[in-house]
C-alpha positions as CSV (number, residue, x, y, z in Angstrom):
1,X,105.7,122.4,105.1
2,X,108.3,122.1,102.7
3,X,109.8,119.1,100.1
4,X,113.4,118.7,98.7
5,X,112.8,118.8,94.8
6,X,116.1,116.5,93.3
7,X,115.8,117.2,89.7
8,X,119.0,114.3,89.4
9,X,116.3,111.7,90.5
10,X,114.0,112.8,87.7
11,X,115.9,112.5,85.0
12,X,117.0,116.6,85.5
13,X,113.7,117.6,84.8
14,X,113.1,120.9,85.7
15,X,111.7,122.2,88.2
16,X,109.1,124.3,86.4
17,X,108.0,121.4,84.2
18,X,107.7,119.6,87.5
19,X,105.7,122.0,89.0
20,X,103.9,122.4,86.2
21,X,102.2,119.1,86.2
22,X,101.4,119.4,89.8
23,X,99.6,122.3,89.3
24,X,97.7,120.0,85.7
25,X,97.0,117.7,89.2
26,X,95.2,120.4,90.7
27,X,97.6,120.6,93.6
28,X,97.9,124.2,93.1
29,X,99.5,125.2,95.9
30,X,102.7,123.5,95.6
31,X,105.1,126.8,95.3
32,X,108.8,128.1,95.4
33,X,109.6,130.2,98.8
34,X,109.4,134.0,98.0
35,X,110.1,135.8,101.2
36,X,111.7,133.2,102.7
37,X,115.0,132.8,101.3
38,X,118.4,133.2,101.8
39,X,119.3,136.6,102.9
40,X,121.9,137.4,100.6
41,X,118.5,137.5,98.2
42,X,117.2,139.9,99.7
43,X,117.4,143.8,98.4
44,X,118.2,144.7,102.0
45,X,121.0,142.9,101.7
46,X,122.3,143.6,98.2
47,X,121.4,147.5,98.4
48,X,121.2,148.7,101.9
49,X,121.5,152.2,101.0
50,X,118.4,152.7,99.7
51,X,116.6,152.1,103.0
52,X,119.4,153.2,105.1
53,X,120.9,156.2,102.9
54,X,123.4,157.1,104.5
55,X,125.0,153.6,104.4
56,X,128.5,153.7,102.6
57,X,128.0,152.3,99.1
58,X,132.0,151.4,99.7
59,X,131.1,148.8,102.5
60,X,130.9,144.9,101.3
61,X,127.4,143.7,100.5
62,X,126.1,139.8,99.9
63,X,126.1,139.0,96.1
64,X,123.9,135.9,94.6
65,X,127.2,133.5,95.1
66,X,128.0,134.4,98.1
67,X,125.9,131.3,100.4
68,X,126.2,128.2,97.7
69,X,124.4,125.9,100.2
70,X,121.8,128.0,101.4
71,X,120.7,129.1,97.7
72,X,121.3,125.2,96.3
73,X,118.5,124.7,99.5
74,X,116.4,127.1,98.3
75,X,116.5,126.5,95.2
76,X,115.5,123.4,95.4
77,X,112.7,123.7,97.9
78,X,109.1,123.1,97.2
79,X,106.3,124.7,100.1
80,X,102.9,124.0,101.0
81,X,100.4,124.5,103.1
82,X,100.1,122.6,106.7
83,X,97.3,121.2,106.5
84,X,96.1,120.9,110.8
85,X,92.1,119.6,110.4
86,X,90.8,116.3,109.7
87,X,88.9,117.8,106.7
88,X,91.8,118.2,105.2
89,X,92.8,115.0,105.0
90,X,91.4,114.4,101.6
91,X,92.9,117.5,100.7
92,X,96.6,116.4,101.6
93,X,95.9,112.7,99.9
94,X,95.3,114.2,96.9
95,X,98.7,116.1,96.7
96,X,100.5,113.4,97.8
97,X,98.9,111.4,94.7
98,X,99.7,114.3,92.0
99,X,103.6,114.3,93.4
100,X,103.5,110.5,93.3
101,X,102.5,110.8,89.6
102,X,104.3,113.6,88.7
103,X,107.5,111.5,90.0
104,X,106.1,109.0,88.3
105,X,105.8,109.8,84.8
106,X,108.7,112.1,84.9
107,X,110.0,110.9,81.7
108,X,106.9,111.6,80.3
109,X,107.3,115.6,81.3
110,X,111.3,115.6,79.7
């Protein structure tokens, strides 16, 4: 499951600050995406010679830049867990309450 983090609705906190008092919350697995981002991020993408080496080095390759909206959208996502059983259900209220109060005292966190 993922979340849009909008730092201009918190004041521009950042995001590390942010997810910095989630984690204080214990809501610990509130994360960035690794893997899953744009592919232009990807070393495949930005150096495909060293797994294909006899790729020419003279061919056009994606550069950070080169997919604004797609890195703005990663950027600015936030991923956790799908949570599927009914024992779980404490589990997902209490992350809901450490993003409502980290939202909530974002001033606090500037």
């Amino acid at each position: 499951m993922t979340a849009t983090y909008r730092p201009d609705q918190l004041g521009g906190l950042p995001f590390d600050r942010f997810h910095a008092a989630l984690v204080a919350e214990g809501a610990t697995e509130f994360d960035r995406p690794g893997s899953t981002r744009p592919l232009n991020q990807l070393p495949l993408y930005q150096h495909p010679s060293y797994l294909f080496p006899g790729y020419p080095n003279t061919r056009s390759r994606y550069r950070e830049g080169d997919f604004p909206v797609a890195e703005k959208a990663h950027a600015h996502t936030i991923k956790l867990p799908v949570w599927h059983r009914e024992q779980d259900l404490k589990l997902a209220e209490q992350y809901v309450r450490a993003a409502r109060k980290a939202s909530e005292h974002h001033k606090e966190l500037l």
